[in-house]
N, C-alpha and C positions, 0 to 999 in steps of 0.2 A: 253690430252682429249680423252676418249673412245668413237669413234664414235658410240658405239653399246649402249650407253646412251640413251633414249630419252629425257633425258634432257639437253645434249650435242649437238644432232642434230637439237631439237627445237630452242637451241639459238643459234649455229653456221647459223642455216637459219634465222634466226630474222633479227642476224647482216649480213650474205650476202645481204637479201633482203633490209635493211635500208642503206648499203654501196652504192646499184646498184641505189638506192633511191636519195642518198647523190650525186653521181657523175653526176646526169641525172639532178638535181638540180643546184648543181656547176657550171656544164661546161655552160645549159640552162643561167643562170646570166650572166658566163662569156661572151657568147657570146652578150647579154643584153647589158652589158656596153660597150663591146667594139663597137657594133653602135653605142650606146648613143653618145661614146666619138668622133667615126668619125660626128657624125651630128652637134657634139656640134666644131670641128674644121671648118667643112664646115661654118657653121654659122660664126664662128669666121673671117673665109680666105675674105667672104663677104664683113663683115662687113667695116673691115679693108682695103679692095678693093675700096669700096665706099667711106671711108676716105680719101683713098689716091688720089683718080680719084678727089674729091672735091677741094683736097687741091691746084692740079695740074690746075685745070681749074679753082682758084682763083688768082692763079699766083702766090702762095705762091714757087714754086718752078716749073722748066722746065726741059722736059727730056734732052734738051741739057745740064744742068747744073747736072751732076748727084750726085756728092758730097752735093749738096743741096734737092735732092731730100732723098740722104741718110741721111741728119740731122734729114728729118722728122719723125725720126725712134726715140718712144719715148721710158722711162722706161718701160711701162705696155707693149709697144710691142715685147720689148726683154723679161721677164718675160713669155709672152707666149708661150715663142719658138718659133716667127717668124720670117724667114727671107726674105727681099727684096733684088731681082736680078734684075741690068737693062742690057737689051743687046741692042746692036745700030741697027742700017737697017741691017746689015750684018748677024746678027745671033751671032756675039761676043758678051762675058761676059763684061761690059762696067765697073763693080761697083755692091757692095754687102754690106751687112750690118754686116756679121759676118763670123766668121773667120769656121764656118759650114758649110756654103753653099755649095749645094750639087754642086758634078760633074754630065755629062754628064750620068758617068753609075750608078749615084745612083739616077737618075733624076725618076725613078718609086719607089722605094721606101719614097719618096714624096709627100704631098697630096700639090696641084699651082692651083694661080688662075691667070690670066693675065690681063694686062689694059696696052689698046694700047693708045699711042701719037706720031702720026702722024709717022714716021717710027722708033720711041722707043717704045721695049716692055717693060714690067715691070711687074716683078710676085712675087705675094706675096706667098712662101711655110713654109711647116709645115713641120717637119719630123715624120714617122708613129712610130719610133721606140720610141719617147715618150711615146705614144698612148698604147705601146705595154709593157714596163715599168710599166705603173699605172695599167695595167692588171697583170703584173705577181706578182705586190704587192696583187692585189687583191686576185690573185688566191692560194698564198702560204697562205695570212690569213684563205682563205676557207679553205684548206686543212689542216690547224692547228683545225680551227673550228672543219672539220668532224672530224677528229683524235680523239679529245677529246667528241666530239656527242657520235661517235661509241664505243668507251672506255668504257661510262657512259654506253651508250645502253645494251651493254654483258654482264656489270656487273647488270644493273636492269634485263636482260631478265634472265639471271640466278638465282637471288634469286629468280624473279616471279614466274619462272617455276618447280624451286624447293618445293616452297610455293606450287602450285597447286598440284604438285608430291606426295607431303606430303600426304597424306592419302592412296595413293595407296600401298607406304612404309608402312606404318605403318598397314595396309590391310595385307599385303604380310607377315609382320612380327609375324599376331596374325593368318593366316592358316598354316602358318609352323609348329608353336607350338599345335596346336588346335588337341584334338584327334580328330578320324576319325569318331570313331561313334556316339559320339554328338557333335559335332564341328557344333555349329550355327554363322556364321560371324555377326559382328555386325560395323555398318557404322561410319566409324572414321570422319565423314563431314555431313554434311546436304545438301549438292552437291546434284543435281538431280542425275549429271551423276555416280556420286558415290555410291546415294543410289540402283540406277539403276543397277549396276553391282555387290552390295553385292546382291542385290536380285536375278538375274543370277545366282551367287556361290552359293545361296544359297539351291535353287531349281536343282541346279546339284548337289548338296551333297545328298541334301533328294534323288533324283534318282540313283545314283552309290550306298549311304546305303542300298536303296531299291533292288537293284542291285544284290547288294554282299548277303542280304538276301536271295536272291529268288536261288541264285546260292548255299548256305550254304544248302537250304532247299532240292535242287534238288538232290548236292552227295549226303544228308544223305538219301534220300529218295531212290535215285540209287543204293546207297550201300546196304541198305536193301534189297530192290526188289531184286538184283541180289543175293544176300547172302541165299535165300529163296531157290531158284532152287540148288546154289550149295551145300547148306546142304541138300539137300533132295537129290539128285544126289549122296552125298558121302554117305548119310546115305542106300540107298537100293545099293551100291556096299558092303560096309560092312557088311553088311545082305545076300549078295549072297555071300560072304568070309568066314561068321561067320564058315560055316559046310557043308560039301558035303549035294548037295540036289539033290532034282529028275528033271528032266530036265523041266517038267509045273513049278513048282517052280522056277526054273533061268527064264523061258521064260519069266512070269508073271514079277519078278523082275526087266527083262532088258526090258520089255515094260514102268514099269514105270519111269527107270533110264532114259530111250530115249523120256519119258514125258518131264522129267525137261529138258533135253537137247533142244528140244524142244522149249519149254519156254525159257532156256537161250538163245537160237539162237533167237529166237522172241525179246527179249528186247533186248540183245545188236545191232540187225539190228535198233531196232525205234530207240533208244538212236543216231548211228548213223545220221540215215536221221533228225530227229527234232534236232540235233546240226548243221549241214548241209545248212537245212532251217531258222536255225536262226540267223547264222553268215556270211549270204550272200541275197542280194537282188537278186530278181526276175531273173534268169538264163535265159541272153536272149538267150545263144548258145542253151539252150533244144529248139526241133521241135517245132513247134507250127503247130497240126493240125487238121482238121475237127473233131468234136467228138460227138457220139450218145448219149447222156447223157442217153437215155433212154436205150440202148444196156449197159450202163456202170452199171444202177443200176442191169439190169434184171442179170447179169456176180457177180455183189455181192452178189442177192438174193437167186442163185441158191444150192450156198453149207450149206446153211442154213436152208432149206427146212424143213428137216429131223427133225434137232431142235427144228425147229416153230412148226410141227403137235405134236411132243413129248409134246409140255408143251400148245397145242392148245391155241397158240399166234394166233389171226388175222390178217391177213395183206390187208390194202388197196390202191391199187395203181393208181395212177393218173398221167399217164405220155401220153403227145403229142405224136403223131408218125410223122414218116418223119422230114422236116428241120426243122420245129418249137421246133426240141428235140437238135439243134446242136445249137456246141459254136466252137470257135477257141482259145486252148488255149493247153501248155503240156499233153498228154496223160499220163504219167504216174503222174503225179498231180492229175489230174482230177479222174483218178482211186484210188490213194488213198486214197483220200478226200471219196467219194463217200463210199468206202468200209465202213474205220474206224466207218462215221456216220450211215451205216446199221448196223456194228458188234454192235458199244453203245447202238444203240435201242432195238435188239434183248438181249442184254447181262443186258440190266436195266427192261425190261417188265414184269412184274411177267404175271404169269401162269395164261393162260385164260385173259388175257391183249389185245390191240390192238397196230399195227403199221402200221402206213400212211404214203407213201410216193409219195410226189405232186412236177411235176417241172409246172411250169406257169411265161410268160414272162422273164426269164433266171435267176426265182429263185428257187431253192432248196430247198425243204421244208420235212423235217422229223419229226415223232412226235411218241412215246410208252406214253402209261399208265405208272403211276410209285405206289409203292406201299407203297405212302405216307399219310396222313391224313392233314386235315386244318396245324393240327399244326407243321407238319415236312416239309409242304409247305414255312409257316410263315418262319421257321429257315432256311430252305438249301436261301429262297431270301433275309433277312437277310446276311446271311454269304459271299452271292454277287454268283451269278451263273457263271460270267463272268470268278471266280476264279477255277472253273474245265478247263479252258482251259489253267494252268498249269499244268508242270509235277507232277505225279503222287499224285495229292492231289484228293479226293472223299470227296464229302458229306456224312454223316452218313447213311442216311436213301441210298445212293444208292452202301450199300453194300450187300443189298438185292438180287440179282442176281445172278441167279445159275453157270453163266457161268463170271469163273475168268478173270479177267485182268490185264496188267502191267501198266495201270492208264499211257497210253502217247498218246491214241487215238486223245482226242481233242488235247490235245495241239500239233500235228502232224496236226491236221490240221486246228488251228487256224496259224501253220509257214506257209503253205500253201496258206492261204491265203493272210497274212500277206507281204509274197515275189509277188503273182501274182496281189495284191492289189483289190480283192476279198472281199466282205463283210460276216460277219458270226458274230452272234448270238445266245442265246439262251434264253430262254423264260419259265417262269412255264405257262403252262395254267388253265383255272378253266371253272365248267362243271360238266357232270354226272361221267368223270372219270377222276382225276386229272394227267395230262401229264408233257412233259416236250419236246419242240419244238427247232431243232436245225434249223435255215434258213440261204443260202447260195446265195449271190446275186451274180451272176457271172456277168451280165452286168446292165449298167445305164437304169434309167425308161426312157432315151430319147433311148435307141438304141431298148429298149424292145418295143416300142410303132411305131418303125421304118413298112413297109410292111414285113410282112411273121412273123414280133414279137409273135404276139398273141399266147400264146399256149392251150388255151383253147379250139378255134374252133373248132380243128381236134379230131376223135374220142381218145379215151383213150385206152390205150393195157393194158392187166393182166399182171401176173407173165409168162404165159403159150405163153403170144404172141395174144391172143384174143380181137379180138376190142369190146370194149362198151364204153358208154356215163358214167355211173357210177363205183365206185371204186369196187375193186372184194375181196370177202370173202376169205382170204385161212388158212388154218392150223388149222381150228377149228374141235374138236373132234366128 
């Protein structure tokens, strides 16, 4: 028997537990009868005490006559296993009844009753080992009994359990065979518990297929991305090879070769950190430390600047000062995060667009214009927003944007959040100019609403560091 069976160990415990069952029963009886049996001799020794006392003070017989006292000793009383003992005033054996009759040292091993005449005693005993005889008859039947109980039992709990087994077998036997990519399990039982757990399997197939897709969709998409930079990288060294040129010419050429290079150091760094983030939970050994949310966006804004007034982007900022701007959580987390979703909004804004960026009660809130219509609204929320925060996938309409990317922003920092258990979103909005809103809840509405939460109170800083009440104009032409 393999005890690595469950259906081995289910019935080896059935029949342990119905053995321990059996013996606890047994011995419980045994011990049953064998008082019965001693009450049912006391009663007897009695009985037979009082007959004999009767007989004796009828004058049917005298302790001085003891061979007549032994006549009184009938069939039914030798049948019972009785014996009668007379001893004289001395304490001597005077006359007995059978050739049994216990000695001195088997005199405890005896169950006696005595009846005195005048200085003759007279005792009627029992021997225990009768007693103990019609016990061990008993107890060998019970033990034949269990023998054959437990026998039956192994053999019922075995088919039973097999019976129940049965479908998980036969389960076991149609996902072996079953291809991967459409492998729908189907329930060999009407069992709760069994439909219960094809529906399990069945739901973890649909997510590992979905799984392997999404992994399928990311090399090819990586492999592209990356394949971009290093054909353009090989393609302007071969152009600086093709023929001696003038030295602006090389320069020009190895500024753009140090483009792509550039760029490839860029995506293979994100590719890095969002595998990083996604095959690991929230890094409790990173620091966890006080942080200026508002010092972290004005630190993304600033290289920017230049950009924004070129394509007179507006930006309006609405950010607490002092604690009402701080979190505790990873700084360089929190800076990446932060970055990425100021690079997407500048890098999706068309020209002459606007961008907001609002922190209040410890949420995060970014918004650009985008440079879509009704109807390329209807499609990108359609095709699900949530699905840019995969690698390198783009909505059609948000290839509009002058300023390129390796499509791993969000999803960089939806791992982000994902590990620090952060919330994020994103949102179309509608309006005089149609947006597209990214929001970042770093804490719970109970901590935000805690004393010092509120981040609205306190005036508002610009881009420059200037306090006001209202959000501040920048980069317009």
């Amino acid at each position: 028997m393999n005890l690595r069976s469950m259906r081995a160990r289910v019935t080896a415990g059935f029949v342990a537990a119905f053995a321990v069952l059996l013996i606890v029963t047994g011995t419980t009886l045994l011990l049953v009868a064998y008082y019965a049996e001693v009450g049912r001799v006391r009663t007897l020794l009695n009985a037979t005490a009082h007959e004999v006392s009767a007989e004796v003070e009828s004058g049917a017989a005298t302790a001085r006559e003891p061979q007549k006292m032994l006549a009184l000793e009938n069939t039914e009383f030798r049948e019972e296993g009785l014996v009668m003992l007379i001893y004289d005033e001395t304490g001597h054996l005077v006359g007995h009844s059978s050739m049994n009759a216990p000695t001195s040292e088997e005199q405890l091993d005896w169950l006696t009753i005595s009846i005195h005449d005048g200085k003759r005693r007279i005792e009627i005993a029992y021997p225990r080992w009768n007693a103990r005889r019609e016990l061990n008859r008993l107890g060998m039947s019970l033990l034949a009994g269990a023998f054959i109980v437990l026998l039956a039992s192994a053999i019922g709990a075995w088919a039973l359990v097999g019976r129940v087994l049965s479908p998980i077998d036969r389960l076991a036997e149609t996902a072996r065979t079953a291809p991967v990519e459409t492998a729908q399990l189907q329930a060999p039982s009407e069992d709760v518990e069994v439909e219960r757990l094809v529906g399990t399997l069945n739901g973890f197939i649909a997510r590992l297929r979905e799984s392997n897709r999404a992994k399928e969709r990311f090399y090819a998409a990586a492999s592209h991305e990356l394949r971009t930079p290093l054909q353009g990288l090989a393609g302007f060294l071969e152009i600086g090879l093709a023929r001696p040129r003038e030295r602006d010419e090389l320069v020009e050429i190895l500024r753009e070769a140090q483009d792509q290079s550039q760029r490839l150091v860029k995506l293979t760094s994100d590719l890095l950190a969002l595998n990083q983030l996604e095959n690991s939970t929230i890094n409790h050994s990173t620091e966890q430390t006080e942080i200026d949310v508002a010092d972290v966006v004005e630190r993304a804004l600033r290289p920017l600047e230049a950009a924004r007034e070129a394509r007179h982007v507006v930006l309006n900022l609405e950010l607490p000062s002092g604690s009402e701007a701080e979190i505790t959580a990873p700084w360089s987390h929190v800076e990446m995060l932060v970055r990425n979703l100021i690079e997407n909004a500048h890098k999706y804004a068309p020209d002459g667009g606007h961008i907001e960026v609002e922190w209040a009660r410890g949420t995060l809130r970014v918004w650009n214009t985008v440079g879509w219509n009704a109807t390329d609204r209807e499609r990108a929320e359609a095709k699900g927003l949530n699905r840019l925060f995969e690698a390198f996938y783009r909505l059609d309409a948000s290839r509009e944007g002058q300023v390129t990317g390796n499509g791993l922003g969000l999803a960089i920092c939806h791992a982000i959040c994902e590990s620090n258990g952060w919330v994020i979103e994103l949102r179309a909005t509608h309006g005089k100019e149609a947006g597209m809103e990214a929001r970042v809840e770093f804490v719970s509405e109970h901590e935000a609403a805690l004393p010092g939460g509120e981040g609205n109170d306190a005036g508002e800083i610009d881009y420059f560091g200037k306090s006001g009440r209202g959000g501040s104009e920048m980069g317009r032409a």
